[in-house]
C-alpha positions, 0 to 999 in steps of 0.5 A: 500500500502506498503512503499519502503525499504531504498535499494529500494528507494536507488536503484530507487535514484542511477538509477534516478541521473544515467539518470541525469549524462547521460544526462548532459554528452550528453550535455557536448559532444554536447558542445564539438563538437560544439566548435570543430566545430566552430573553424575548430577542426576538428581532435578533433570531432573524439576522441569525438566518439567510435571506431566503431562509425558511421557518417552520413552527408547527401551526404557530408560526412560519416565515420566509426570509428575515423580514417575515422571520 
């Protein structure tokens, strides 16, 4: 079997700490909207979002994009 090259293994190191940032940033983002939430922020969930982002709450609440968010 043969060994990697140093780009190969750097490529699979850059692509693994890229799922570990996107991890930690989903994690940062569920910690903000909790905040927001808890507190009654409600006009800060929205810049927490994508402009052609989605919201879906069941029966109770639902939007499109930040300014129906």
């Amino acid at each position: 079997m043969e060994q990697p090259t140093i780009e190969q293994e750097v490529a699979e190191l850059r692509a693994r700490v890229r799922v570990l940032e996107d991890i930690e940033e989903i994690r940062r983002l569920r910690m903000l909207y909790h905040q927001h939430v808890n507190i009654g922020a409600f006009h800060r969930v929205a810049d927490l979002y994508t402009d052609d982002a989605e919201f879906v709450m069941g029966d109770v609440a639902q939007g499109r994009g930040r300014a129906e968010i």
